[in-house]
C-alpha positions as CSV (number, residue, x, y, z in Angstrom):
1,X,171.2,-122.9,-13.2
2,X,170.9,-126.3,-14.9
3,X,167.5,-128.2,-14.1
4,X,165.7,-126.7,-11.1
5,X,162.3,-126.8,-10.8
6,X,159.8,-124.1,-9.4
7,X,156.1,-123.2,-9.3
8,X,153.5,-124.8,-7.6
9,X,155.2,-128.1,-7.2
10,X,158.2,-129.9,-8.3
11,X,157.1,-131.8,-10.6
12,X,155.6,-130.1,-12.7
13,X,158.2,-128.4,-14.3
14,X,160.4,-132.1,-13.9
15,X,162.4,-132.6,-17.1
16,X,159.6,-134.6,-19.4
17,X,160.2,-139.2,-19.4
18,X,158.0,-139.1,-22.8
19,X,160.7,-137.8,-24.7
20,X,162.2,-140.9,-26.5
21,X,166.0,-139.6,-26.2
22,X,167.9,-137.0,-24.1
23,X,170.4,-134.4,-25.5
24,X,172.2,-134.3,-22.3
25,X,173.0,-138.4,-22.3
26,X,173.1,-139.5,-26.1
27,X,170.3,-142.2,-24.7
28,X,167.0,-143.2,-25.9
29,X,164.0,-144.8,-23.3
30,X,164.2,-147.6,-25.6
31,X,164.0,-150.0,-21.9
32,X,160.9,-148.6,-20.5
33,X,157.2,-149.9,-21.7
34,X,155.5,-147.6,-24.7
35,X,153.0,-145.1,-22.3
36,X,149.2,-146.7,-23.2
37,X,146.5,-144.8,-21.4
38,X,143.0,-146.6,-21.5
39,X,140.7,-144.0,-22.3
40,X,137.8,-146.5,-21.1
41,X,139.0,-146.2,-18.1
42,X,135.7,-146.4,-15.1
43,X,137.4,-145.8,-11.3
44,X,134.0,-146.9,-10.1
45,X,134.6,-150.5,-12.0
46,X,138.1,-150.8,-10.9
47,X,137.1,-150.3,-7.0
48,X,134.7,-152.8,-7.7
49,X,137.6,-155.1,-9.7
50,X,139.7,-154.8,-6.5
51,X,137.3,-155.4,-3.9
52,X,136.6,-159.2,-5.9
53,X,140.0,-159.6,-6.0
54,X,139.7,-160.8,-2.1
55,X,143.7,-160.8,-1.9
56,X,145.9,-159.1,0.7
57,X,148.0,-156.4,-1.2
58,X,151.5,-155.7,-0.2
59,X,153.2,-152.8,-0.8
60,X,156.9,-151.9,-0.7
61,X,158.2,-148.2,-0.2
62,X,161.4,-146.7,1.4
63,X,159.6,-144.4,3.4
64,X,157.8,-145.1,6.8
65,X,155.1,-143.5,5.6
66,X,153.6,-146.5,3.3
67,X,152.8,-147.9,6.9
68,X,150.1,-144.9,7.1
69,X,148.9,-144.5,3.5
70,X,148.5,-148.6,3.6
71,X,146.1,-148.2,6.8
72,X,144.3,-145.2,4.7
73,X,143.4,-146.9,1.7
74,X,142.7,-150.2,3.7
75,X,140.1,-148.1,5.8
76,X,138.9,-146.4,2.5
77,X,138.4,-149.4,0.1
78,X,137.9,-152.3,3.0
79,X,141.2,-154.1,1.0
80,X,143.5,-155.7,3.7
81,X,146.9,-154.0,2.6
82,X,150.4,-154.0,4.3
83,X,152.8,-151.2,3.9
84,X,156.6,-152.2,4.3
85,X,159.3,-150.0,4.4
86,X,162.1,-151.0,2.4
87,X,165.3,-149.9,0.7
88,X,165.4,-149.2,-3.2
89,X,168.1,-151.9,-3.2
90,X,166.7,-154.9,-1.5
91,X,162.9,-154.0,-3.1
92,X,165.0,-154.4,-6.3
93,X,166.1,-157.8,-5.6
94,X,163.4,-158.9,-3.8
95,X,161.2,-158.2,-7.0
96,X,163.6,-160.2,-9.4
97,X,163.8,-163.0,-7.3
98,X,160.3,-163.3,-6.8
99,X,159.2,-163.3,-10.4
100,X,162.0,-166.0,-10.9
101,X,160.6,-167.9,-8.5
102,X,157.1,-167.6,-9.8
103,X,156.5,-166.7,-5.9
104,X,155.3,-162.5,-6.0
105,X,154.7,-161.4,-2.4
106,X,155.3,-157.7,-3.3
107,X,152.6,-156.5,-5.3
108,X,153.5,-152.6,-5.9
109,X,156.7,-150.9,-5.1
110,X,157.6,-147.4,-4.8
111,X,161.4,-147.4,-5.4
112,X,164.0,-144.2,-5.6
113,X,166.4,-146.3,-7.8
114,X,164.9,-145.8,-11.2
115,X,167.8,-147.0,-13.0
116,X,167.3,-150.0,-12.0
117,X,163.7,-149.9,-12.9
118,X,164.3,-149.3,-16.2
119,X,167.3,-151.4,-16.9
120,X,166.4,-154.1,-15.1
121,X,162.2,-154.8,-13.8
122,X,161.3,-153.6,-17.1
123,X,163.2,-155.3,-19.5
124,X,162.5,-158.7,-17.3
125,X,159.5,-158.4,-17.3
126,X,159.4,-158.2,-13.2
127,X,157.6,-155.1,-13.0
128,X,154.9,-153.0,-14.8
129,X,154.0,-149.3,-15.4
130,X,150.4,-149.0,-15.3
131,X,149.1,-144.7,-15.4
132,X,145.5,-143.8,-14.1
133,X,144.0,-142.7,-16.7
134,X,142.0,-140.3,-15.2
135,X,145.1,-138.1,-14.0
136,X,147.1,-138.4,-17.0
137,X,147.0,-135.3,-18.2
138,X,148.5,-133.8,-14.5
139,X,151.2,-136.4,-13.8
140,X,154.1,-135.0,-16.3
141,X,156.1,-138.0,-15.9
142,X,155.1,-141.1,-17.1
143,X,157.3,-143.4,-18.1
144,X,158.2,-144.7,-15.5
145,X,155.3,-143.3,-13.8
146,X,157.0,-140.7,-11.4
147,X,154.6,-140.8,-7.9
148,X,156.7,-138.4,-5.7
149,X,159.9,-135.9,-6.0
150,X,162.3,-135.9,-2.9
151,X,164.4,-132.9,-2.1
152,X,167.5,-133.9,-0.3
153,X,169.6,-130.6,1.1
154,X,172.6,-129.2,2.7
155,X,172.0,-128.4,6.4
156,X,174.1,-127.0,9.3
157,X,173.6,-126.6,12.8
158,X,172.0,-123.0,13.2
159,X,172.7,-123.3,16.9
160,X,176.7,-123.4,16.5
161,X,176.0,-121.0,13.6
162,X,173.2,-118.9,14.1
163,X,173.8,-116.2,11.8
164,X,174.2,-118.1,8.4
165,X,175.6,-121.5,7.0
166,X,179.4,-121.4,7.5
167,X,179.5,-122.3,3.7
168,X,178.1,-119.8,0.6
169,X,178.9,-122.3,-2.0
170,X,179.5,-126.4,-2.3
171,X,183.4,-125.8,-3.8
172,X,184.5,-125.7,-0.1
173,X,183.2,-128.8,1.2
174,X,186.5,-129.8,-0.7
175,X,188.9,-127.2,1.2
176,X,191.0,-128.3,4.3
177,X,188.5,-126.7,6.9
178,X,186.0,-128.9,5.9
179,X,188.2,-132.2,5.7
180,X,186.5,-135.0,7.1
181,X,183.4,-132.8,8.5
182,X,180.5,-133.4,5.9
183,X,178.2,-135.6,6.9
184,X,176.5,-137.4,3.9
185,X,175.2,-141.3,3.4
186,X,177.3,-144.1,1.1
187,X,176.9,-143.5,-2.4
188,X,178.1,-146.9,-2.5
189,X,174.5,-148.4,-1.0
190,X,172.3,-145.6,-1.8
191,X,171.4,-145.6,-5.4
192,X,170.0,-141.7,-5.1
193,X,173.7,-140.4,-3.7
194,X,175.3,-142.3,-6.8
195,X,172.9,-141.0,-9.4
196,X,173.4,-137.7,-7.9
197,X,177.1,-137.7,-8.6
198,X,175.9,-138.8,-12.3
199,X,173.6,-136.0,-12.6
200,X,176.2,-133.6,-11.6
201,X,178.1,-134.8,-14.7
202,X,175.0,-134.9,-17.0
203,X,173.5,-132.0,-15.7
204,X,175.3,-129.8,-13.4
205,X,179.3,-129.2,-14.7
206,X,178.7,-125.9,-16.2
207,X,177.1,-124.7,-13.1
208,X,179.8,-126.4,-11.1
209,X,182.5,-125.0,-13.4
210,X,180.7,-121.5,-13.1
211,X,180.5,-121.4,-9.1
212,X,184.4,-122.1,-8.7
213,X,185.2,-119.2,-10.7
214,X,182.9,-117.4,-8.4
215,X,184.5,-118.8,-5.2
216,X,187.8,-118.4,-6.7
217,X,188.1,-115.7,-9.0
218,X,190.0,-117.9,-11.6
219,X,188.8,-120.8,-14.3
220,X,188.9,-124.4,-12.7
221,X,191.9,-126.6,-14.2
222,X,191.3,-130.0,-14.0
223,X,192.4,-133.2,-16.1
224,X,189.0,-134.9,-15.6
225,X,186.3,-135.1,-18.2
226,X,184.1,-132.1,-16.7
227,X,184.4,-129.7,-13.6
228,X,181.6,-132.1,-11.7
229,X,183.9,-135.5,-12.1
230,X,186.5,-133.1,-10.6
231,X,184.2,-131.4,-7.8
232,X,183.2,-135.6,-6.3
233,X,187.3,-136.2,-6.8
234,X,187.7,-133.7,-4.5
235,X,185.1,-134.3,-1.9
236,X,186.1,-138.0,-1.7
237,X,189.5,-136.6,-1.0
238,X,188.5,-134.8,2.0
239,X,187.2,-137.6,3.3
240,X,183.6,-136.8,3.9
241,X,181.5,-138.6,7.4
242,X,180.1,-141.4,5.8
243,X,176.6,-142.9,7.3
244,X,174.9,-145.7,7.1
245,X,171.4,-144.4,8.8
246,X,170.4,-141.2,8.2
247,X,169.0,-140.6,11.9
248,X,172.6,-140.9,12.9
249,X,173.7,-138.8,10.4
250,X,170.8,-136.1,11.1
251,X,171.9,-135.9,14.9
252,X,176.2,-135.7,14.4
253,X,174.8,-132.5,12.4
254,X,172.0,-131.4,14.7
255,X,172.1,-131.7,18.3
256,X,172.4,-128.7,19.9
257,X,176.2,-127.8,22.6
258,X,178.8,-128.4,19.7
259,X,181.7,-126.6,18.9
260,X,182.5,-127.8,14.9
261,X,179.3,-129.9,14.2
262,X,180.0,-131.1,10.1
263,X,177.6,-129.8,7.5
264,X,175.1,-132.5,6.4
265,X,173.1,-133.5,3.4
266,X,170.1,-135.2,4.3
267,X,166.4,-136.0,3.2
268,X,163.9,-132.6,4.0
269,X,161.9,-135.8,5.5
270,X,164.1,-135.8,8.7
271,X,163.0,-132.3,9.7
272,X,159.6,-133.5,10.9
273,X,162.5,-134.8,14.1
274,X,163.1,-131.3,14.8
275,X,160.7,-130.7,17.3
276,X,160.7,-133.8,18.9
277,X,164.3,-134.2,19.3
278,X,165.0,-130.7,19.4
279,X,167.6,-130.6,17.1
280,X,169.1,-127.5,16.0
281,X,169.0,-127.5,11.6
282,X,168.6,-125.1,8.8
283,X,168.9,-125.5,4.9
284,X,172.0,-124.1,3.9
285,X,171.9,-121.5,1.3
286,X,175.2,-122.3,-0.8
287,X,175.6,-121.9,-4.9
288,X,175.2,-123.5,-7.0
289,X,172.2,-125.6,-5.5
290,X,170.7,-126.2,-2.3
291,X,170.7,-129.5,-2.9
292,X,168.7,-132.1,-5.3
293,X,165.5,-133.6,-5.9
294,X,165.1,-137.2,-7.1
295,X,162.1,-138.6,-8.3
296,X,160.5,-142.3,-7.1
297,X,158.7,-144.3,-8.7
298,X,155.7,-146.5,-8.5
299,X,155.2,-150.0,-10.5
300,X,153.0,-152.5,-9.5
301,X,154.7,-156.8,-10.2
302,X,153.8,-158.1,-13.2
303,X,153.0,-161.4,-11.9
304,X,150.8,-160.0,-9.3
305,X,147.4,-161.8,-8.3
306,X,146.0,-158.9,-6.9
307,X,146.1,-156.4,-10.5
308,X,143.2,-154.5,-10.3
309,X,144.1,-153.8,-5.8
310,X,147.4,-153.1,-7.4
311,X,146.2,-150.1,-9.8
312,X,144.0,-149.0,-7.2
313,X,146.6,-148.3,-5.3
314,X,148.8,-146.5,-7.7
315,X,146.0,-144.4,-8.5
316,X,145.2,-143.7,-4.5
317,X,148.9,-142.6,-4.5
318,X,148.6,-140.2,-7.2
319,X,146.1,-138.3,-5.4
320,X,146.3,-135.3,-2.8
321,X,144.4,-138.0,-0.3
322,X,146.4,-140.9,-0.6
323,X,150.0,-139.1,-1.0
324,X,149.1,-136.4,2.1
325,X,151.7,-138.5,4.2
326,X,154.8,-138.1,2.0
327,X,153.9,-134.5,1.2
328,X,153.9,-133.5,4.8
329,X,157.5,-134.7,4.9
330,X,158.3,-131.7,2.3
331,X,158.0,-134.4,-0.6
332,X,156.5,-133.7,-4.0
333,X,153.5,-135.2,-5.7
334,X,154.0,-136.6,-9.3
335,X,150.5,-135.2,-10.0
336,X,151.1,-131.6,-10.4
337,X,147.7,-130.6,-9.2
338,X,148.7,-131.7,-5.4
339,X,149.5,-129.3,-3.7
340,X,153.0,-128.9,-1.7
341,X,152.6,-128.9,2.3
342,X,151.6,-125.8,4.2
343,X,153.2,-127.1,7.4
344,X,156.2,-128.9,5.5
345,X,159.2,-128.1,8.8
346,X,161.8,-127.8,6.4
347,X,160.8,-124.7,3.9
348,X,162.5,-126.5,1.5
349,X,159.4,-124.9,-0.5
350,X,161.3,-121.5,-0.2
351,X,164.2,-123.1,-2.3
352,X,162.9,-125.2,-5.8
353,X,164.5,-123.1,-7.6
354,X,168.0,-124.3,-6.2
355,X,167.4,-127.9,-6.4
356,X,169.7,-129.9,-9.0
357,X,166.3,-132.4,-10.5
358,X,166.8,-135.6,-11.9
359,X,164.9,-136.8,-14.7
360,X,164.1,-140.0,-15.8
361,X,165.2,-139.2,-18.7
362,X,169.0,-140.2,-17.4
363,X,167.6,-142.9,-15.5
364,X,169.3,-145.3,-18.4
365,X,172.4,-143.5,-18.5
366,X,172.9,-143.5,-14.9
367,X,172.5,-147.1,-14.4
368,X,175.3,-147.8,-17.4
369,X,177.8,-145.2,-15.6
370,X,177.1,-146.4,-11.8
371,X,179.3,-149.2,-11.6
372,X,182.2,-146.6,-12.8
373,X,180.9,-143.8,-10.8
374,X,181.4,-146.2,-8.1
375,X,184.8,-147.1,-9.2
376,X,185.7,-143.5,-9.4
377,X,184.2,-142.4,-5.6
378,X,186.0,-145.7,-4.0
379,X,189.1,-144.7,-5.3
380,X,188.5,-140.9,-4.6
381,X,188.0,-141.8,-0.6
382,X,190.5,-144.1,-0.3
383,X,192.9,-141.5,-1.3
């Protein structure tokens, strides 16, 4: 199985973002900033930096979380911070326009979209990639500095279905019983759904081309360039439930008195709901993965007046203290010495073997093919 992870966490085992090229893409990392470490480096001296500073740091995340790790680290370090939860796509732009306007109001960002890091805030200029020294040797990807890995799976209702997931293996999302009844987000407006599709063609074709003869008993014939460009023809064919919020898309797959609920594919974040809302989900255990993981993350704006609050806070992040909040959800630290979650709802800890991973390493390459990976899934829906 190409590029799963297992162990004690994620990513640890993630493909390595030092490596200057990658087999798999015929790129090099040319666009992200050379890895310096400062082995100088005092935290003592930079809590003291940050607590001069006197400036209000702002920090941008798509998770709702930031709103709980801000109030943390304002309690812990007496800095005024505000977390704001905001998509990889408009923290993006906000960044650019900013530093073109001279005017930076976000001073860190944790963004999913690291294409766009690296092909666009780095070789600006917008954005920097600072690594705390003192936990270099545990966070195994660096460039961009990677702060968490987030699993997103294949679920079904185990109400409707409470034997076992109606599906053993991902092939038959594209078959006429499942026509129009997966639920999944808009890889048109969510960078990780698009650079999923990418990986699959990177990453994943063998093990794509390897599961249909499974499911079928025969070698996959197809005129595209590999069996995963042929796999997302397919599903855009069947016309998939498309969402634009995931909580909408969580309950069409969850909530409990349906006859034909669809299969989903959703963040592991949306199972801390499953109490409160009582919905009914499970991973589903198909071949050839689970799901995928895709890393975020964390760069602080170059232009930022607040540097030293800034690096504070990527280093808070990069601890088992600061990143609690995100692991509970069934994320992964960067730091591969942080633990995974005890208590994490989904068990998606049961399954890291079976996650398609992302590295940065095809963060480059994604960004060049997206615009024709989005070509390619428009005209697959449309039909």
């Amino acid at each position: 199985m190409a590029a799963t992870l297992s162990g004690a966490t994620l990513a640890a085992c993630a493909p390595s973002s030092e490596d200057e090229g990658s087999e798999a893409t015929g790129q090099t990392s040319a666009a992200s900033p050379t890895v310096e470490i400062d082995q100088n480096f005092d935290l003592d001296e930079l809590v003291e930096a940050a607590q001069a500073e006197g400036k209000k740091l702002t920090v941008y995340d798509s998770t709702g979380a930031v709103e709980d790790i801000a109030a943390n680290f304002e309690k812990k370090y007496g800095i005024e911070t505000e977390g704001i939860k905001s998509d990889a796509p408009d923290t993006v732009e906000k960044m650019i326009r900013e530093a073109q306007a001279d005017n930076v109001t976000v001073d860190v960002a944790v963004i999913s979209d690291i294409a766009s890091i690296v092909n666009e805030l780095f070789p600006q200029e917008v954005a920097t990639n600072w690594i705390p020294p003192d936990l270099a040797d545990t966070i195994p990807q660096k460039n961009p500095l990677v702060a968490v890995v987030s699993p997103s799976v294949f679920v079904y209702n185990n109400e409707t279905y409470p034997d076992e997931c109606p599906i053993s293996n991902i092939w038959e999302l594209t078959e006429d019983e499942w026509q129009g009844n997966f639920a999944m987000g808009d890889p048109l407006n969510e960078p990780d759904l698009t650079d999923w599709f990418s990986e699959l063609t990177i990453r994943g074709a063998d093990d794509l081309e390897g599961a249909y003869a499974s499911q079928y008993d025969e070698t996959l014939e197809t005129s595209e360039e590999n069996a995963a460009w042929e796999w997302i023809k397919r599903l855009g064919e069947n016309q998939p439930k498309i969402f634009a919020d995931e909580e909408t898309l969580v309950a069409s797959v969850g909530v409990r008195g349906q006859d034909d609920p669809p299969i989903g594919l959703m963040s592991v974040a949306k199972f801390r709901d499953l109490e409160d809302k009582d919905y009914a989900l499970e991973i589903c255990e198909v071949s050839p993965w689970v799901g995928y993981a895709y890393p975020k993350s964390i760069v602080m704006a170059t232009g930022t007046e607040a540097p030293n609050s800034a690096k504070l806070w990527i280093h808070y992040m990069m601890t088992a203290e600061g990143i609690e909040p995100q692991v509970s959800d069934g994320k992964i630290s960067g730091n591969s010495d942080v633990p995974l979650a005890a208590d994490d709802p989904s068990g998606v800890s049961e399954y890291l073997e079976d996650l398609l991973v992302f590295g940065t390493d095809t963060a480059q390459a994604n960004g060049q093919i997206r615009p024709d990976m989005q070509d390619f899934w428009r005209l697959s829906y449309s039909g």
